[in-house]
N, C-alpha and C positions, 0 to 999 in steps of 0.2 A: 703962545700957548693958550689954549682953553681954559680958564680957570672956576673954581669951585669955591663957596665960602666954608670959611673951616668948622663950621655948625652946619650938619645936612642930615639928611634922611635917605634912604636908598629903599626900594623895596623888595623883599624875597619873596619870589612863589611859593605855596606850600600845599600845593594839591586840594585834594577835599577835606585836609586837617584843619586850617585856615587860611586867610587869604593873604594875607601878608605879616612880614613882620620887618621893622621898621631898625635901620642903623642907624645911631649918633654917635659920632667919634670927635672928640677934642682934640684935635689935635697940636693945638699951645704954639709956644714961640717958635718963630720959624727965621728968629736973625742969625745971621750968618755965625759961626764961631767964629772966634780972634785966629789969630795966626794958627798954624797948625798946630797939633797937640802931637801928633806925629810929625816926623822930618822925613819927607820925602821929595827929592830930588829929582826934577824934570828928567835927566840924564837915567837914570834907574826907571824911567817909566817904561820899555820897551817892552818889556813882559806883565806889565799891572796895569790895573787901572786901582782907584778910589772910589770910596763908598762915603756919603757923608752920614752926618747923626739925623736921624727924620723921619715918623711916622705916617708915611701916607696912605690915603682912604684907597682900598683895591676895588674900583668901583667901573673901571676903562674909561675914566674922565680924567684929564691930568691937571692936580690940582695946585696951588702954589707952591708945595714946599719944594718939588720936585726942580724950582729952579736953582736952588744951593747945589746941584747935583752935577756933575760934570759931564757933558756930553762924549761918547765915544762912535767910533763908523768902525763897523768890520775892518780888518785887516788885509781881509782876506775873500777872494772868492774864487768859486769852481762850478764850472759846467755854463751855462749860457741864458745867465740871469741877469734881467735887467733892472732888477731891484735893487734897490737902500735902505738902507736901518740905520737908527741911532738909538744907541742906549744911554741909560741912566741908571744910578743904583745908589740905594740909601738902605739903611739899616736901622736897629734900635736893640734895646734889652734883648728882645725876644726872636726878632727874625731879621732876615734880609730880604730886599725888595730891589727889582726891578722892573722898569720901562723901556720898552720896544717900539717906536716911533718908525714905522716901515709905510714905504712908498712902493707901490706895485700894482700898475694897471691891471692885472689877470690876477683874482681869485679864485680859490679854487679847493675843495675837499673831497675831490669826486672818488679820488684813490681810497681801496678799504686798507691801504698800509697807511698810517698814519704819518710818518716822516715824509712820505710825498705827499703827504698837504699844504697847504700854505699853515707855518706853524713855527712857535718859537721855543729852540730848547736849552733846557737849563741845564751843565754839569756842574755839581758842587761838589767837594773834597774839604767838608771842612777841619780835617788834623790839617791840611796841605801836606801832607807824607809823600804825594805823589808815588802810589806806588803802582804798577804795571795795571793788576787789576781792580777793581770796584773793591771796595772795603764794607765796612761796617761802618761808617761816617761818609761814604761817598754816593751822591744820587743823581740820575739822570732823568729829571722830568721835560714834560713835553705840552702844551696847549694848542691848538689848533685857532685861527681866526672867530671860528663860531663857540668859541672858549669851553671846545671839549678835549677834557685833559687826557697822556696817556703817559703809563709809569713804566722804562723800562730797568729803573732800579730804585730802590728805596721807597720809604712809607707815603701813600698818598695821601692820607691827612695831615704831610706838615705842608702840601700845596694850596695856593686859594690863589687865581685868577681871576682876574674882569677881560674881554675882549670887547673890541667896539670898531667895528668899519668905517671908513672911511672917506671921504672923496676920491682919494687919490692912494688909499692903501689899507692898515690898518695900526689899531693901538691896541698892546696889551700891556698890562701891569700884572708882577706876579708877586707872590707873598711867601719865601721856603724858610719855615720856624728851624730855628736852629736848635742843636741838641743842648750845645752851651752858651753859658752868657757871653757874648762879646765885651769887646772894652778897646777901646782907645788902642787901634797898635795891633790890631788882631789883623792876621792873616789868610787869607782863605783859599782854595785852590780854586779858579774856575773859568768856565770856557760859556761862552752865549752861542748861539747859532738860528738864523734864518733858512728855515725851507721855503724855498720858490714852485710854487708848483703851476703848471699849465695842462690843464684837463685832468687826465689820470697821469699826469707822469711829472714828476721831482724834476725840471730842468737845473737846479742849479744852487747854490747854496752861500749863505755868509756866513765866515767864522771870526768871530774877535781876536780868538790867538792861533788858534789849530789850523796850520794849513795842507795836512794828512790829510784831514777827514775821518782820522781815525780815534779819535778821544771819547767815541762811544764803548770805544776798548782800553782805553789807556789813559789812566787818570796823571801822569807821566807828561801830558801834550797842554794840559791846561795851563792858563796864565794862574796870576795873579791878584787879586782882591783885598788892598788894604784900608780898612773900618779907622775913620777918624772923624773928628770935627765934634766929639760931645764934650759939653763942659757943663760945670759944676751946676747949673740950673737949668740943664732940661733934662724932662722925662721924656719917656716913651708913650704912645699914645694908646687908647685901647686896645684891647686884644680881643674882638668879637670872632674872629675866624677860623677857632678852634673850635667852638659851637657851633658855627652857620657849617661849616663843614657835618658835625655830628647832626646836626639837622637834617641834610640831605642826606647823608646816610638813615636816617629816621624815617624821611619819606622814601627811600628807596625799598624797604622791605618789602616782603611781600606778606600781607599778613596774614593772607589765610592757611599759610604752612606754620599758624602760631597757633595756642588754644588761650592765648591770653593776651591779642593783641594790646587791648584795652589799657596794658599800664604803660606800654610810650604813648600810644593816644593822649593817654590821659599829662604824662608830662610835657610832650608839646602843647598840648592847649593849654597848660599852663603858663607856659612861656610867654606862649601870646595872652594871654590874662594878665600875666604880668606886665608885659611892654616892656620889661627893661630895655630893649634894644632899640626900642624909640626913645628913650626916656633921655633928657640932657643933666640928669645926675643920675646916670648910669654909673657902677662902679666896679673895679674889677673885677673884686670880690662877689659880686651878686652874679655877672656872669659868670665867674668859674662854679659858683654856688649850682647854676642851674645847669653847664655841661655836667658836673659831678651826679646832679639827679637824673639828668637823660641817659648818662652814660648805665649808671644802676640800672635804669627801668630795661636799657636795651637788653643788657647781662642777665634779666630776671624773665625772657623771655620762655614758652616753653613749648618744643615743637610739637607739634600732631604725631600720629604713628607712622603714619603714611608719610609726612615732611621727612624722617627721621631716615628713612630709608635713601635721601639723597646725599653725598659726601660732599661735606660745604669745604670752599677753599678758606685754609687759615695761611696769614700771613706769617713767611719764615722769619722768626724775630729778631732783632737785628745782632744778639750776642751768639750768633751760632753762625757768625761770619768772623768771627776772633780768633786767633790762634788758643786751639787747642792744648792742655797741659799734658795728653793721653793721644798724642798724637799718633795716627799709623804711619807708614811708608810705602812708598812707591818702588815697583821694579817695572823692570822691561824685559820680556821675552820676543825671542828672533824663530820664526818659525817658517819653511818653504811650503807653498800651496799650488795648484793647478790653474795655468791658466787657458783661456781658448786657445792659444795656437799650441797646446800639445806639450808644452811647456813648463817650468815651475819660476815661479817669482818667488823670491825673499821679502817675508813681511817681518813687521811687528808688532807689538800692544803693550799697553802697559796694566801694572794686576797692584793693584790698592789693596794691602794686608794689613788689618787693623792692628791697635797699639796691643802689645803683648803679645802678638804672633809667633808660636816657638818652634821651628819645622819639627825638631825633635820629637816633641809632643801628638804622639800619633794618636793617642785619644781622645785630643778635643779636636771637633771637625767643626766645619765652617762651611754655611751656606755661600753659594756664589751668584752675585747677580751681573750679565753682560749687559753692558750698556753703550749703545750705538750714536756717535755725535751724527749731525745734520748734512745735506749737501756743502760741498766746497769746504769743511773741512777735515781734520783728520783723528787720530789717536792721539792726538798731544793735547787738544782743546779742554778735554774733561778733565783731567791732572795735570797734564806735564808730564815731565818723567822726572826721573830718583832725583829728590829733594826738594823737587817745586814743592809749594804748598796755596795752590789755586781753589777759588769759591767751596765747588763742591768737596773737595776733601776737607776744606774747613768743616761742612755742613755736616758731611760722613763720624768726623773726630770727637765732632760735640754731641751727634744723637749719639754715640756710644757713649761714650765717656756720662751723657747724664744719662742713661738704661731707657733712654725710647727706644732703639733698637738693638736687638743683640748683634757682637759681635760679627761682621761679615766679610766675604773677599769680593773684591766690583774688578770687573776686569774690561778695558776700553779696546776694541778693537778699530778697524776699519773698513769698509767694504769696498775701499779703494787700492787696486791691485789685483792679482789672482785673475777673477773672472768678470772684476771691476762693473758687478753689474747687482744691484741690491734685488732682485728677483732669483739672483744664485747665490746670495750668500750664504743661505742656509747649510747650503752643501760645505764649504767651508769650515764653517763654525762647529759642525756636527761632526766632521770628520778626522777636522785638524786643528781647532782651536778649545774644543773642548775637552777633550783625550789628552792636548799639552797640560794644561790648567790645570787639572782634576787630578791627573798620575801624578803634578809636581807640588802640587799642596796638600793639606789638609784638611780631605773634603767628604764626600760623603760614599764618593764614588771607589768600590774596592777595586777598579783597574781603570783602563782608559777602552775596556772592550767596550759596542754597541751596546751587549747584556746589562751590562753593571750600570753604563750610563741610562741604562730605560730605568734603569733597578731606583736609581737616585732621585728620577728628574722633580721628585718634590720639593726636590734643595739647589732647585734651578729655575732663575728668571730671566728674562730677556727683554731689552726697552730699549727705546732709540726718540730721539729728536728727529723731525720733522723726516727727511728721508730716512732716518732711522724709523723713523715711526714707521713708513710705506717699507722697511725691511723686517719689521716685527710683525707685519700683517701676515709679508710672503714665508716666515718664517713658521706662524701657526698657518698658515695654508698648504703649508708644504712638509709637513711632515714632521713639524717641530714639538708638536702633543707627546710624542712619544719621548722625550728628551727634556720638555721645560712644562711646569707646571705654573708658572707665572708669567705674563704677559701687561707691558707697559709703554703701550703707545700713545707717544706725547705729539700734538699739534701735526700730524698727519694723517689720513686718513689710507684706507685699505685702496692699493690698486689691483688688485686681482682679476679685474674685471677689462683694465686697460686704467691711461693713464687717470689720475683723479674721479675713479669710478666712484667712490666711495660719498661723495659728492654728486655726479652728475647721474648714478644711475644706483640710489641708497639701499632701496629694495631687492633689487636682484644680487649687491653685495651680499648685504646680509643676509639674502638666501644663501649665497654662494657658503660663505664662514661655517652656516648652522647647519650647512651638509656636510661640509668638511668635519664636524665636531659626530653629528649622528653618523656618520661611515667609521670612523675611525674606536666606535665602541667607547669610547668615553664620556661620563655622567656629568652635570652639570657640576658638583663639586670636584669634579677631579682635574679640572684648570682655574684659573681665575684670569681676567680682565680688568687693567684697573688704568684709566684711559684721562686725560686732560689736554687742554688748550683753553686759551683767553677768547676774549670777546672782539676784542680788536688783533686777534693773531688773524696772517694770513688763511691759516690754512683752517680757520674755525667755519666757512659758507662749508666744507667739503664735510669735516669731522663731526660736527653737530648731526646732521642728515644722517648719517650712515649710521651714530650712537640711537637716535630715535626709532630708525628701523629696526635696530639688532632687539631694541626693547621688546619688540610686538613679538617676536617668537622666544617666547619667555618657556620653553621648551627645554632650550639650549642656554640662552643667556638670561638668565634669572638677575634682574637688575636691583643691588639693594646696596649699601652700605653698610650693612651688618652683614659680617661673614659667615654668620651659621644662617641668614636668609637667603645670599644669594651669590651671586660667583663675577659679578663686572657691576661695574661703576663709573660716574662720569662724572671729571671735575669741571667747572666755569667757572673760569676768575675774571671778576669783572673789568675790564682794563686791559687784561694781560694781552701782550704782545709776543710778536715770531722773536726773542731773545731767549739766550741760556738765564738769565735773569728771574724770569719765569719758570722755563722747565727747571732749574734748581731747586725751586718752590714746590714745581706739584711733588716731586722726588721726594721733598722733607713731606710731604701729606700724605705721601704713599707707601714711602720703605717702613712705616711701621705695620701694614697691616701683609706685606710679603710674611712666606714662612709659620705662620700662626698654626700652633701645635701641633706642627713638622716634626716626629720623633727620627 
């Protein structure tokens, strides 16, 4: 191994704020502990590995503590990769750390999907609960060789990586702060994984326990992680990483959508005025002292008038992934539809009725929002059906229950079956799934006639993930105005035009839309748009293009974040990836501004 002295200095870029700022980390004794403090038994290792007690520098140099650490090689591998890895993993007070020591002649980040890059990912489940899907304690992060990160669950400030190339491959070291303190005996759920990539395409993959491939869905597939080796006289080394992280969030802003950039200015140059992060009696306390002032100045910012009009992405925080005390229920309805050969097919869907829902109760009504999953899946993705209780119904449970949103019914269909074709599913939906819905709840609609449902459609939304999204475009293109007055497309773009128009030909789209909106007689308030995708999602080259064009005929689409300014909005979250993970999030950014002073 390469080794580091355990007094060093690293330096951080920091734009035209200043030029560097300077790490010293102690990281103290590094002799082995005595026997173990834990018992565990070579025989029981087939599903763990071990973590020892060890604070090392996250800098992609590997420094000595990192040899206490036990070597592991994938398990496992798939598709036609001629790569190797070995990991390493140590812990402390405050986080866990691992080392990814990978050999692999062909580099490569050419893919805009980030899992086909050359890149190393981290699942953690830290209750170990193992339960089917991602929790509120469980995260799936991801690094790339040129050590740019992407999140397709959980908070990205508890990540800090170094990457560093290599002769013959590469090395990253990664850093994921834990929620709770560890100790001696602690057990964690988790899985490592190498992507191999050759030009634009993922040839092939290493997994440490997962040999599905599928623990990017199942926290259920993960191994084991047991924390030992700390005794009674070693600490934990420092914690600069929760700062350097708010740092780079510091210089990522953009300040001229501030009218006061000046007070983080002013507290990063502090920082660097102070040096503590150079400084070899650095102490914890003075860096927590100086995140607690950065973090203030960031909080005390105050947008422009103009800034204000764009809808920033908040992160959905992590107790509104808990089970809910005010929980709703799931049902499933069976309904027959038309299919091309002349035909009827038997479908279904499932209808999310919030907690206190009483059918009896014919006077209180309930807006309904339909919500469309992505290609290759189906109507069971976004709930389940009677009794699951999957992500987004957690998310649904808790914005009621604390009054961010009122009460509402979300109903999951399919657009697979019938006319199996997302450019006809509007005919469906319009014909035979909304007339089921509407006559069997309590809603807004006095019948399931076409009258009654035009009569309503302000207490009607419609949104879809990725093909869902390409079926929420054809739905306001086709004749959906007259039927929904809310419209939510996630990480897709309009194909109206032919396939991925929305993308390859942005203008003549958005022409296409703001003729469909001026023929059909209705006023810039009388629909709304309210539209997201990440930055690293696939389908963000097509969806971006198409949102900037629809800007310029502000005519029709009046672009603001405030609803009494204007009628569409576009979320960017920076990171965000083609996962439900994501689209769950923008949902929690968006269902509060559906329906707003809908009598």
């Amino acid at each position: 191994m390469r080794r580091k002295t355990k007094r060093f200095g690293a330096a951080l870029a920091a734009a035209s704020l200043f030029s560097a700022l300077l790490i010293n980390i102690q990281t103290g004794d590094y002799a082995r502990a005595a026997a173990a403090q834990v018992e565990i038994k070579e025989a029981s290792m087939n599903g763990r590995i071990i973590a020892q007690f060890g604070s090392p520098v996250i800098d992609g140099r590997i420094d000595e503590v990192w040899e206490k650490a036990r070597p592991y090689q994938p398990r496992h591998s798939s598709g036609n990769t001629n790569a190797s890895a070995t990991f390493r993993a140590l812990w402390d007070d405050r986080a866990l750390y691992i080392l990814a020591e990978v050999k692999d002649g062909q580099l490569s980040t050419r893919s805009g999907t980030p899992y086909m890059q050359d890149s190393l990912e981290i699942f953690l489940d830290e209750n170990n609960d193992k339960t089917r899907e991602f929790g509120a304690d469980d995260l799936h992060f991801r690094v790339n060789i040129d050590n740019v990160q992407s999140v397709d669950k959980g908070d990205a400030s508890r990540f800090y990586t170094a990457a560093t190339k290599t002769d013959d491959g590469y090395v990253i070291e990664a850093r994921v702060a834990l929620k709770k303190k560890p100790a001696n005996g602690t057990v964690l759920g988790i899985e490592l994984q190498i992507n191999d990539a050759v030009g634009e395409e993922r040839v092939g993959t290493l997994n440490l326990f997962d040999s599905t491939g599928m623990a990017w869905d199942d926290t259920s597939l993960f191994g084991e992680i047991v924390l030992v080796g700390k005794n009674a006289r070693e600490t934990s080394g420092l914690n600069p990483y929760d700062l350097l992280n708010l740092i780079k969030k510091a210089l990522s802003i953009d300040y001229s959508l501030y009218k006061n950039p000046e007070v983080v200015r002013d507290a990063v140059l502090q920082i660097a005025a102070d040096s503590l992060l150079g400084s070899t009696e650095v102490t914890q306390q003075q860096i927590d002292e100086q995140y607690a002032a950065l973090a203030e100045a960031i909080g005390a910012l105050e947008m422009t008038e103009e800034a204000a009009n764009e809808k920033y992405f908040t992160p959905l925080p992590v107790e509104y992934l808990a089970e809910s005390d005010q929980p709703g229920t799931i049902e499933t309805l069976s309904y027959e539809t038309a299919n091309l050969d002349g035909g009827k097919d038997k479908k279904r869907l499932h209808v999310y009725l919030p907690h206190g829902y009483n059918a009896s109760d014919k006077g209180t009504k309930y807006n309904v929002l339909y919500l469309m999953h992505g290609g290759g899946e189906n109507e069971d993705l976004l709930f389940g059906g009677p009794g699951e209780n999957r992500a987004l119904k957690k998310i649904i449970d808790n914005m009621i229950a604390r009054g961010d949103i009122e009460p509402l019914i979300v109903v999951t269909p399919t657009f697979y079956g019938g006319k199996n074709d997302v450019a006809l599913f509007h005919e469906e939906l319009i014909h035979d799934i909304v007339p089921l819905v509407e006559s069997k709840y309590n809603t807004y609609a006095n019948s399931a006639s076409l009258k009654d449902l035009k009569a309503s459609r302000a207490h009607r939304a419609f949104g879809g993930f990725s093909m869902g999204s390409v079926t929420t475009w054809h739905l306001f293109a086709k004749g959906g105005l007259d039927y929904f007055k809310y419209y939510i497309p996630l990480s897709g773009d309009s194909w109206a035009l032919g396939e991925r128009s929305g993308g390859t030909r942005p203008e003549e789209t958005a022409k296409f839309l703001a003729q469909v909106v001026r023929k059909s007689g209705y006023k810039p308030h009388d629909f709304y748009i309210f539209s997201a995708t990440g930055t690293q999602d696939i389908a963000y080259p097509n969806l971006k293009p198409q949102i900037e064009a629809m800007k310029q005929l502000d005519d029709v689409f009046r672009y603001s974040s405030n609803l009494d300014k204007g009628n569409f909005y576009f979320i960017e979250a920076e990171g965000g990836s083609h996962t439900w993970y994501w689209q769950n999030q923008y949902i929690y950014n968006i269902l509060p501004d559906l329906f707003q002073g809908e009598a």
